[in-house]
C-alpha positions, 0 to 999 in steps of 0.5 A, a space after each residue: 528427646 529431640 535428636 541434635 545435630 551438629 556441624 562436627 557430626 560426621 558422616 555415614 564414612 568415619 572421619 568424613 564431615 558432612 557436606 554443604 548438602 547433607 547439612 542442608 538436607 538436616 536443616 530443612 527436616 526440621 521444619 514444616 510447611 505450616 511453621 512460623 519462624 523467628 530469625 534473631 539477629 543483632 544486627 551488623 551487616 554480616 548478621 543482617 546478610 546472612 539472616 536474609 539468606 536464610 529466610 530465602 532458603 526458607 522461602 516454600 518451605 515454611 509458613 513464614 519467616 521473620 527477621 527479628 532484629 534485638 536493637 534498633 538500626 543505629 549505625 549510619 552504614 547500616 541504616 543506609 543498607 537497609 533504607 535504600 534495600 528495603 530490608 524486611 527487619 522487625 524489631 523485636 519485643 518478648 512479648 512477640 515471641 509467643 507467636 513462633 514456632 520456630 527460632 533460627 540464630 545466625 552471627 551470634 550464639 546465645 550466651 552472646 546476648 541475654 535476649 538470645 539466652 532466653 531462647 530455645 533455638 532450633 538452629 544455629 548458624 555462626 563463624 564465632 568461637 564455640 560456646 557451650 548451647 543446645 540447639 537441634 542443629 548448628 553449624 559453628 565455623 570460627 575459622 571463617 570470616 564470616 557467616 554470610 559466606 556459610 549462608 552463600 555456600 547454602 544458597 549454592 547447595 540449594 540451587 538458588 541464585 541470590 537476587 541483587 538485594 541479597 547478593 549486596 548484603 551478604 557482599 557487604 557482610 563478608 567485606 566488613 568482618 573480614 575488613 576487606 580481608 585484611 584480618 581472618 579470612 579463609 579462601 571460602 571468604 574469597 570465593 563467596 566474594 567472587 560469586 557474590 560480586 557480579 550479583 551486587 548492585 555496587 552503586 547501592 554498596 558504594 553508597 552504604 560504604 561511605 556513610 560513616 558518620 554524621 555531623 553530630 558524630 564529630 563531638 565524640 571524635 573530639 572527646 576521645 582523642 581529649 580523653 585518650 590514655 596511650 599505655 605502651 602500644 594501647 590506647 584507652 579511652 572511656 567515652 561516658 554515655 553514647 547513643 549506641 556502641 557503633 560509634 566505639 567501634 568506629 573511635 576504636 578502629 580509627 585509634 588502631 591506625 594511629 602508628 606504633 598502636 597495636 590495640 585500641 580498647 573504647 568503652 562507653 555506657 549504652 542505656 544500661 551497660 557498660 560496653 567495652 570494645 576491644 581491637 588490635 592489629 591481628 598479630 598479637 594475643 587473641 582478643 576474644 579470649 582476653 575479654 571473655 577471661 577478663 569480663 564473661 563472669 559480669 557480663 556477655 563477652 567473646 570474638 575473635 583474634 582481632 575484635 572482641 566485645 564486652 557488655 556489662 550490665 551496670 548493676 553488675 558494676 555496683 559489685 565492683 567499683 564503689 564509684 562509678 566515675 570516668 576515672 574509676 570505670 578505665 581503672 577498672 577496665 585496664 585493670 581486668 585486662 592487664 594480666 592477659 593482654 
């Protein structure tokens, strides 16, 4: 039976958690020079970043390794990054699976995504809320902003300065789940960032920063503010089909601004889910909880205090709508959160 490790594992002095380093050192006995390794992302900038950093604390001491992203790059910031970093992503099939040793999975756990679900996972690395998963080895930190800060406090335990490339993408994860430290951030987010920010090509992150939307993104603007629901301090707003669920987290953070707006819940159909969006302003209910209470049981769900995501396959929806309209899928959602928001 293969021995587990976890982050809450104490050390050889009861009650002391162990360090950067010794989590390192259990780290890199799992592996062997002659392995081929599997590093799955869904891939946000934090993910993308903190899979990079780890395929560089990998580098000499594994055959190979390879970052394997579960979905196209669809999202104009982070098609920039990669475009102009030259990022080494592969986007994966299941028929490629066979050929690894190894499975490594940062930013996200495996109930997050039934892809992930279908793996065996020798580590994990993640800043989200604990789900119940087995892997040899995870390092769970939800009180962190983000993952590519765990990632940078590795890379400083192994002694290794990031090049530039790396330092942009984990300078970029950081400043987008902390949202620039405007929500959850610890002074390890801050401290990561300040190392980070002299090793970064900020020509390259400016670049990537301003690229939000493109001309054809502009229609989907117009149809939510046309189809927006304002419920007390919510706004709802069920966009129908979308080429990918980037653009409601962009609708959905934009609705957050508006005054007297304290969440903003954007939903839409993304080839065969039903994706839900949720974001408030930090200070009210935990939105991760609310959306895992209101949809885990018809879908993947979870997140944090501010952010929270749901996807539900649409076959799931036939069980509990009887028609599939605009109308009837908002009802639906408003319906499943109302007694927990």
């Amino acid at each position: 039976m293969k021995k587990t490790i976890s982050s809450h594992l104490v050390s050889r002095n009861p009650g002391r958690k162990r360090s950067v380093k010794e989590a390192l050192k259990q780290l890199y006995s799992l592996f062997h020079f002659k392995d081929q390794v599997l590093i799955t992302v869904d891939p946000d900038p934090d993910a993308i970043g903190s899979a990079l950093a780890l395929k560089r604390l990998l580098w000499h001491k594994v055959q190979s390794t390879t970052i394997g992203i579960i979905r196209p790059v669809r999202r104009l910031n982070n098609r920039t990054m990669v475009r102009l970093l030259k990022l080494p992503l592969t986007l994966l099939k299941e028929k490629h699976l066979s050929q690894y040793d190894k499975f490594l999975l940062v930013d996200g756990q495996p109930c997050h995504n039934p892809f992930f679900a279908e793996i065996s996972y020798t580590a994990v690395l993640d800043h989200h809320p604990l789900t119940g998963f087995k892997a040899e080895f995870t390092d769970i930190r939800p009180d962190y902003g983000a993952t590519s800060t765990i990632l940078t406090e590795y890379l400083r335990a192994a002694g290794i300065k990031p090049s530039q490339t790396l330092a942009t993408t984990l300078l970029y994860g950081i400043k987008t789940d902390t949202r620039s430290f405007e929500r959850h951030t610890r002074v390890e987010d801050i401290g990561a960032f300040r190392y980070l920010y002299p090793l970064a090509n900020h020509n390259v992150l400016r670049k990537i920063e301003i690229s939000d939307l493109s001309l054809s993104d502009l229609k989907y603007f117009h149809k939510a503010v046309d189809r927006k629901h304002v419920v007390r301090d919510r706004i709802f707003v069920h966009m129908d089909e979308v080429p990918t669920a980037d653009l409601l987290v962009i609708i959905g953070e934009f609705f957050l601004k508006v005054h007297d707006i304290s969440w903003s819940i954007t939903s839409g159909i993304v080839q065969d889910n039903l994706v839900v969006v949720v974001r408030n302003d930090g200070y009210r209910k935990d939105a991760g909880k609310i959306v895992r209470r209101a949809f885990e049981s018809l879908g993947s769900a979870g997140g944090h205090q501010a952010m929270a995501r749901a996807e539900i396959p649409l076959k799931e929806l036939t069980q509990v709508l009887e028609k599939r309209t605009s109308t009837a899928i908002e009802r639906f959602i408003r319906r499943r959160l109302s007694p927990f928001a």
